[in-house]
ZAKOLGU-101343 format. One record per atom (N, C-alpha, C): residue number from 1; residue in one letter; atom name; y negated, z, x negated. Coordinates in steps of 0.05 Angstrom, whole numbers, plus 5000, padded with zeros to 4 digits. Each point is the difference from the previous one (the first is absolute). Example, Ala and Ser with C-alpha at 12.3 -4.5 7.8 and 13.67 -1.06 7.14 Angstrom:
# residues 2
{num=1, residu=A, atome=N, y=5114, z=5156, x=4736}
{num=1, residu=A, atome=CA, y=4976, z=5000, x=5018}
{num=1, residu=A, atome=C, y=4976, z=5000, x=4982}
{num=2, residu=S, atome=N, y=4979, z=4986, x=5007}
{num=2, residu=S, atome=CA, y=4976, z=5001, x=4984}
{num=2, residu=S, atome=C, y=4978, z=5014, x=5015}
END
This chain:
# residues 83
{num=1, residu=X, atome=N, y=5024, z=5000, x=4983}
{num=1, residu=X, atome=CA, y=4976, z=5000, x=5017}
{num=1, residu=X, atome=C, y=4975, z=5000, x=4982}
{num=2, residu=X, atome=N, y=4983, z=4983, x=5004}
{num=2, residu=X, atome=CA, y=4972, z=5000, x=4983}
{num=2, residu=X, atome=C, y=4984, z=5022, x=5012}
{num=3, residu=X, atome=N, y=4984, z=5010, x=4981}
{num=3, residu=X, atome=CA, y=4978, z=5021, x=5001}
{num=3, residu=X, atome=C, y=4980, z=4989, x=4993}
{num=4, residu=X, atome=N, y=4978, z=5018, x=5013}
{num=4, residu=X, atome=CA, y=4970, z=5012, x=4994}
{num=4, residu=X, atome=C, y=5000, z=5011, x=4978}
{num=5, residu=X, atome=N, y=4993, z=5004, x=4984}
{num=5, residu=X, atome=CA, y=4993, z=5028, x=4978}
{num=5, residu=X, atome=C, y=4972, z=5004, x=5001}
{num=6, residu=X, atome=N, y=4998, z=5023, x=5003}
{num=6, residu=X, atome=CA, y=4968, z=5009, x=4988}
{num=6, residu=X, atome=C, y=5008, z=5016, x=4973}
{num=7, residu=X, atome=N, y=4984, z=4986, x=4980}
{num=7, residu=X, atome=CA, y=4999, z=5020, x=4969}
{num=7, residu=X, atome=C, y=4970, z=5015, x=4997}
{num=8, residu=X, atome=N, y=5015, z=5017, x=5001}
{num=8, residu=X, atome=CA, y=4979, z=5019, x=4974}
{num=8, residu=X, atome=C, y=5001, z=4999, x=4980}
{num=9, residu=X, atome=N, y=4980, z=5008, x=4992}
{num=9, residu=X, atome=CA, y=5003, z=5006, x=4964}
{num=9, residu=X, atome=C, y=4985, z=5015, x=5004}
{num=10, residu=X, atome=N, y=4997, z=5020, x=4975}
{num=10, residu=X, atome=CA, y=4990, z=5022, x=4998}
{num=10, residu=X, atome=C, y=4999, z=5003, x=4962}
{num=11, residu=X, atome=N, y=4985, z=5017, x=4992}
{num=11, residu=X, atome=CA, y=4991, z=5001, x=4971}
{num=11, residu=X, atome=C, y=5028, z=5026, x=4994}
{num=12, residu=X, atome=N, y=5015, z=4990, x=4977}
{num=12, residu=X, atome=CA, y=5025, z=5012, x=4987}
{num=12, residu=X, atome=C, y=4989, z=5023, x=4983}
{num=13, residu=X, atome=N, y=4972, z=5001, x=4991}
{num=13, residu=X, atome=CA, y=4988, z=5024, x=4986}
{num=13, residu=X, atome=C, y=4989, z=5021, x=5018}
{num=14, residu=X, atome=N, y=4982, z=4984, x=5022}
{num=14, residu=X, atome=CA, y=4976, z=5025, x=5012}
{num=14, residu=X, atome=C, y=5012, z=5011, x=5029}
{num=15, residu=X, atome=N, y=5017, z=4968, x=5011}
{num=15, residu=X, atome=CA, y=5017, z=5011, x=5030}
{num=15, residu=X, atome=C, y=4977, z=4979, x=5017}
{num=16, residu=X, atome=N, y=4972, z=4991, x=4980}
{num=16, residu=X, atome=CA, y=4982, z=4997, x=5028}
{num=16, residu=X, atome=C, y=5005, z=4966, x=5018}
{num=17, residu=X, atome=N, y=5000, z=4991, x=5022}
{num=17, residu=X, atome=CA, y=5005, z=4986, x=5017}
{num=17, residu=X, atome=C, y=4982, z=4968, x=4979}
{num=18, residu=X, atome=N, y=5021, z=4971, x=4994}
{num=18, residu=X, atome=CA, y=4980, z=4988, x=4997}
{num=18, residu=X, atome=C, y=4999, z=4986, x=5018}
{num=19, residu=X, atome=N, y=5013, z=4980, x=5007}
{num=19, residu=X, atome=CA, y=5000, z=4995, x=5025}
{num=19, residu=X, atome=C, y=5032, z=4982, x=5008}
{num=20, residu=X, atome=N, y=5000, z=4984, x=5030}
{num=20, residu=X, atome=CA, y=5021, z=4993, x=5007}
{num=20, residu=X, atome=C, y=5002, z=4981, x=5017}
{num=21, residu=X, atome=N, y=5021, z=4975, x=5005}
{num=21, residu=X, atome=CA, y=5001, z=4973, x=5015}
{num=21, residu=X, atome=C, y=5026, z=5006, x=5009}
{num=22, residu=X, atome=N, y=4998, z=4977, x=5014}
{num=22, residu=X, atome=CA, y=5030, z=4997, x=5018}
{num=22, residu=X, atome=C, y=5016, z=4977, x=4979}
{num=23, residu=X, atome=N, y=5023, z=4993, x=5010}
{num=23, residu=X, atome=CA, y=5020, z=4977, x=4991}
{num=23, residu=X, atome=C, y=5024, z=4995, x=5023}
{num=24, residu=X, atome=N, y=5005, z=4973, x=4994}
{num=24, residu=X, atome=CA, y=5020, z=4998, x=5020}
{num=24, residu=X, atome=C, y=5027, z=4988, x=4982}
{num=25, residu=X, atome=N, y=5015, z=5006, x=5001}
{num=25, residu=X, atome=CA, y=5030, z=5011, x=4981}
{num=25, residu=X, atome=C, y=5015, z=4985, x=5023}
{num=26, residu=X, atome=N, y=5013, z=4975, x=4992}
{num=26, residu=X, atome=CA, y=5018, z=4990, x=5012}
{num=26, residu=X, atome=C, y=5030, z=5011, x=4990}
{num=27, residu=X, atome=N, y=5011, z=4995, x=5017}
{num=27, residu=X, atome=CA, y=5036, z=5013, x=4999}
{num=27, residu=X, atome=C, y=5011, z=4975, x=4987}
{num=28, residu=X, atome=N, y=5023, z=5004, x=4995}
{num=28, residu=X, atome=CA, y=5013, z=4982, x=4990}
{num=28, residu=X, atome=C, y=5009, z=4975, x=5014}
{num=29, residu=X, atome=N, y=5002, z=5003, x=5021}
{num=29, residu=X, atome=CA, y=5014, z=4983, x=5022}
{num=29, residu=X, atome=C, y=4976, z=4973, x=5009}
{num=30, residu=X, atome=N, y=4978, z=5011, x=4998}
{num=30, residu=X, atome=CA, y=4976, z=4990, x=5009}
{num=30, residu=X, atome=C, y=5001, z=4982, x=4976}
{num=31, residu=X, atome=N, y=4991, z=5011, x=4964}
{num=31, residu=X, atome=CA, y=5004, z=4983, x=4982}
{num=31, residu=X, atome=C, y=5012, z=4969, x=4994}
{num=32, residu=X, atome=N, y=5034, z=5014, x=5007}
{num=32, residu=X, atome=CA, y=5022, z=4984, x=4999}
{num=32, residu=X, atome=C, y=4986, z=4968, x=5018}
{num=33, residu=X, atome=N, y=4994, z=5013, x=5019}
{num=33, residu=X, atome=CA, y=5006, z=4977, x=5034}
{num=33, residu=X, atome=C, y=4974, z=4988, x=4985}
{num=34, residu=X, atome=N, y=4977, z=5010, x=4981}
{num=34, residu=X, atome=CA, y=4971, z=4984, x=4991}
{num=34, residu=X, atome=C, y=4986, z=5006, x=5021}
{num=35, residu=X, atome=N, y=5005, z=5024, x=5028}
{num=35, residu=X, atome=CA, y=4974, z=4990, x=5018}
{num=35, residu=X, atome=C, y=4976, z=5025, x=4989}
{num=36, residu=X, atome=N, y=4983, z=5010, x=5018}
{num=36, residu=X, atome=CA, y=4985, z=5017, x=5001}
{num=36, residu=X, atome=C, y=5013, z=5024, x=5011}
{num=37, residu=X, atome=N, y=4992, z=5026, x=4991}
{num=37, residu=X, atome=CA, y=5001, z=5026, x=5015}
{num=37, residu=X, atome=C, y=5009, z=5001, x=5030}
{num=38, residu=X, atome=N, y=5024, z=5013, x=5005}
{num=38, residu=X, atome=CA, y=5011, z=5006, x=5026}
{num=38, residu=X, atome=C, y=4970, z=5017, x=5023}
{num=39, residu=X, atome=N, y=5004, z=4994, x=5019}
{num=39, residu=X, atome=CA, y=4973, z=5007, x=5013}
{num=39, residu=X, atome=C, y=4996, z=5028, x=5006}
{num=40, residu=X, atome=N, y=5025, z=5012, x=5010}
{num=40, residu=X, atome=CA, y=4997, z=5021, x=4994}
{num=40, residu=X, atome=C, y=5003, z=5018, x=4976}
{num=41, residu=X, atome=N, y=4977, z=5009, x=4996}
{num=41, residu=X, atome=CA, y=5003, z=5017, x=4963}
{num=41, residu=X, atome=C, y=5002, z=5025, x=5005}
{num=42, residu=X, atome=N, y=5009, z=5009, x=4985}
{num=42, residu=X, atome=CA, y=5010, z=5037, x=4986}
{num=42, residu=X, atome=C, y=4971, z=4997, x=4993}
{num=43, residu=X, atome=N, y=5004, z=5040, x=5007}
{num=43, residu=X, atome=CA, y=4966, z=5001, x=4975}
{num=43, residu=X, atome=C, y=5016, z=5023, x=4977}
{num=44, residu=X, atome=N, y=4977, z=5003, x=4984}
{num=44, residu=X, atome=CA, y=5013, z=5017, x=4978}
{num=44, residu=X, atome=C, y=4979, z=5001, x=4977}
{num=45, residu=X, atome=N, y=4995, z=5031, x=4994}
{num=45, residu=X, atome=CA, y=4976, z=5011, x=4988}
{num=45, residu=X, atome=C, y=5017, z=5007, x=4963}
{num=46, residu=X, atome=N, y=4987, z=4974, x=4987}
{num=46, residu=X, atome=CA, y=5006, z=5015, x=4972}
{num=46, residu=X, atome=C, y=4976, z=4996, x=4983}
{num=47, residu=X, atome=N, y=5004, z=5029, x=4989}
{num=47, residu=X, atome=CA, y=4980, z=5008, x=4984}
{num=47, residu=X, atome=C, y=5012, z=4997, x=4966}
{num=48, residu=X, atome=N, y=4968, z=4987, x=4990}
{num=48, residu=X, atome=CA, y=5009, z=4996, x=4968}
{num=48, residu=X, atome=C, y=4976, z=5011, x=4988}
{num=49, residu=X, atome=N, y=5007, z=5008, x=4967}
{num=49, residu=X, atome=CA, y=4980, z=5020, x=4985}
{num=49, residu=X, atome=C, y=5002, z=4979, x=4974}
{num=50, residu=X, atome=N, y=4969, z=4996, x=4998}
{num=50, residu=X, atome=CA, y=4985, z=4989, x=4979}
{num=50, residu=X, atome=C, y=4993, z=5015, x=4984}
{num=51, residu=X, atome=N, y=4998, z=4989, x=4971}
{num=51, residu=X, atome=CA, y=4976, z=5000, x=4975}
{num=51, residu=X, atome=C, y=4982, z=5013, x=4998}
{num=52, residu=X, atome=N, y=4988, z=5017, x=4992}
{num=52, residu=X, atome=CA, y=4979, z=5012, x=4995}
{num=52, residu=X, atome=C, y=4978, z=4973, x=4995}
{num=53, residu=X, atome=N, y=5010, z=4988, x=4985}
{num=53, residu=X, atome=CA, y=4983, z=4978, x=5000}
{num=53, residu=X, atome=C, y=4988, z=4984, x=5016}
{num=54, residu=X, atome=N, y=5000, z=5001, x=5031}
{num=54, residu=X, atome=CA, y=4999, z=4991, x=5018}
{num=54, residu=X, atome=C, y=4990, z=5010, x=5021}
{num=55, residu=X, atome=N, y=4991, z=5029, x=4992}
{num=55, residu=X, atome=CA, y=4990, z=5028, x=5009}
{num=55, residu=X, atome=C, y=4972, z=4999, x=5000}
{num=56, residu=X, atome=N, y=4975, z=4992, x=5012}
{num=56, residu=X, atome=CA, y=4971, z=5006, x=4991}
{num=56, residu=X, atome=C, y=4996, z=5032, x=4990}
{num=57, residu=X, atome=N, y=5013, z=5014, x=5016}
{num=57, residu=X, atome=CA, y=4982, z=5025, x=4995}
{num=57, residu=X, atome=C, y=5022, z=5012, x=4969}
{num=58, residu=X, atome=N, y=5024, z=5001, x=5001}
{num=58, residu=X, atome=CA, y=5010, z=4995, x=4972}
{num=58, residu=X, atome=C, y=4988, z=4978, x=4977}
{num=59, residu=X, atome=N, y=4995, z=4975, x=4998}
{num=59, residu=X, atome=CA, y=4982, z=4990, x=4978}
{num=59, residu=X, atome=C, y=4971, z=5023, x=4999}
{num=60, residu=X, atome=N, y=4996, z=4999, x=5019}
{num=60, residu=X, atome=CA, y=4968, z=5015, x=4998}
{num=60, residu=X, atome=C, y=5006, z=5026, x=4977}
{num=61, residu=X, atome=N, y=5025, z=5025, x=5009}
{num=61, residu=X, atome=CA, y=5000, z=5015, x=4984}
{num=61, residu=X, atome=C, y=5015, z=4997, x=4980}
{num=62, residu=X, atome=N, y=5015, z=4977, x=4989}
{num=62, residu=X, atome=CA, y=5010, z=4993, x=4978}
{num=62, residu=X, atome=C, y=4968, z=4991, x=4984}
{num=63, residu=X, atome=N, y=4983, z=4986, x=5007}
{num=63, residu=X, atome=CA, y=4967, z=4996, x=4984}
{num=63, residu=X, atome=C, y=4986, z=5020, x=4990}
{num=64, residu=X, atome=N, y=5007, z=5020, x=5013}
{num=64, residu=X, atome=CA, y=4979, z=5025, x=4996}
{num=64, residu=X, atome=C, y=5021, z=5017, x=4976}
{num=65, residu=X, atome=N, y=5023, z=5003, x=5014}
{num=65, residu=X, atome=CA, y=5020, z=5012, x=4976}
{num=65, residu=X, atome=C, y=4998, z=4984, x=4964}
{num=66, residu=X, atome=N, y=5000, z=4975, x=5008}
{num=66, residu=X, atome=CA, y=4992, z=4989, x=4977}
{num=66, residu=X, atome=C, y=4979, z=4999, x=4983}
{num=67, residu=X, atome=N, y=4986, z=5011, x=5011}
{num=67, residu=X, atome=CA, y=4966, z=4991, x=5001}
{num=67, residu=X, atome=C, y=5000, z=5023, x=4983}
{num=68, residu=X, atome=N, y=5013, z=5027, x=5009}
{num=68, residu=X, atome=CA, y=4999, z=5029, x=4988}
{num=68, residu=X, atome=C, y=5009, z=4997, x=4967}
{num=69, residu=X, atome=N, y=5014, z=4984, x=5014}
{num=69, residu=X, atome=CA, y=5022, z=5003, x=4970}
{num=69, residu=X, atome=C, y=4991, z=4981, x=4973}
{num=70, residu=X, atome=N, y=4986, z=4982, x=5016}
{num=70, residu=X, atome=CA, y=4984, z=4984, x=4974}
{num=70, residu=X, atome=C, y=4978, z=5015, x=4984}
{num=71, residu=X, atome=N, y=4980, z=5021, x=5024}
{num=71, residu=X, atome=CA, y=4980, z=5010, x=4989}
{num=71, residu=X, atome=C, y=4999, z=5022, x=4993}
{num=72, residu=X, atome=N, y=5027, z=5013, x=5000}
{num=72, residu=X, atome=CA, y=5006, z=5027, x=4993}
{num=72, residu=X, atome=C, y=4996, z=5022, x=5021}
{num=73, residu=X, atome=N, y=4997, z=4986, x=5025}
{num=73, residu=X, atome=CA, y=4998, z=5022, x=5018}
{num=73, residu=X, atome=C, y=5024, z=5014, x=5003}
{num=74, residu=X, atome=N, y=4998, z=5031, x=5013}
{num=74, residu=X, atome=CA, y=5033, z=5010, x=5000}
{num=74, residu=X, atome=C, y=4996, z=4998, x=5026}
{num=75, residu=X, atome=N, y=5027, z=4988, x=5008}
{num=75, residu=X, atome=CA, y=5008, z=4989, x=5033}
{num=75, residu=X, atome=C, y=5023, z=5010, x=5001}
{num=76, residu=X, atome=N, y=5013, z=5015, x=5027}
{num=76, residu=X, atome=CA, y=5032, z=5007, x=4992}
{num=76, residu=X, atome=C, y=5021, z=4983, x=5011}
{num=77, residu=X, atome=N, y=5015, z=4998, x=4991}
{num=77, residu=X, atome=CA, y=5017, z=4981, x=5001}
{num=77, residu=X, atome=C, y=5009, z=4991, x=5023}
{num=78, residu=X, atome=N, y=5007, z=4971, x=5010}
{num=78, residu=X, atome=CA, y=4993, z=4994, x=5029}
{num=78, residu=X, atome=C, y=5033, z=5017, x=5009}
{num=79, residu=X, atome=N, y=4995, z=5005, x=5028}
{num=79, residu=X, atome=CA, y=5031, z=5012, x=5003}
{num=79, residu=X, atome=C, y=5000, z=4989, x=5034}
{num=80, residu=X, atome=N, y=5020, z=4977, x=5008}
{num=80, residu=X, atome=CA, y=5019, z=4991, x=4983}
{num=80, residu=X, atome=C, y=4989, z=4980, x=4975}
{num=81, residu=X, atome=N, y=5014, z=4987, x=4975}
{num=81, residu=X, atome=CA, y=4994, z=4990, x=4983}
{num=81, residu=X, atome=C, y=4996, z=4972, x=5001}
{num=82, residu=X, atome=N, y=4984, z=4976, x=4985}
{num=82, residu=X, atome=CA, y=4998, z=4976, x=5009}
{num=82, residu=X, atome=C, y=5024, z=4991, x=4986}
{num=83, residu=X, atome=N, y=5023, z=4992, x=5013}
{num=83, residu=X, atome=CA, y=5017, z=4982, x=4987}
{num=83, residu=X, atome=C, y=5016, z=4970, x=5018}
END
């Protein structure tokens, strides 16, 4: 049976919301035959976790963390860590 999906994503460092679209996920059966999506669709909520890199408000405090550390400011260490 083909589905709906709605994805989330969400930031893998801070937890915060970035954002999220739909997709339509054909079944196999639908593939096979080459047509389009069965009319009636499944729905189904999956959530995925991104990059810090992909984070505004994480880049922002990865700049300032850096920023410390070039000019000798003491900043304490980000927690969780940028990796």
């Amino acid at each position: 049976m083909c589905t709906m999906a709605r994805i989330t994503i969400y930031c893998r460092r801070c937890g915060k919301y970035l954002h999220d679209y739909e997709e339509i996920r054909q079944c196999a059966s639908s593939r096979r035959r080459g047509q389009g999506p069965h009319r009636d669709l499944g729905s189904e909520n999956v959530t995925y976790q991104s990059n810090w890199t992909n984070c505004d408000a994480c880049q922002e405090e990865y700049e300032v963390y850096m920023y410390a550390r070039r000019n000798g400011i003491p900043y304490l260490q980000p927690n969780p860590p940028f990796n």
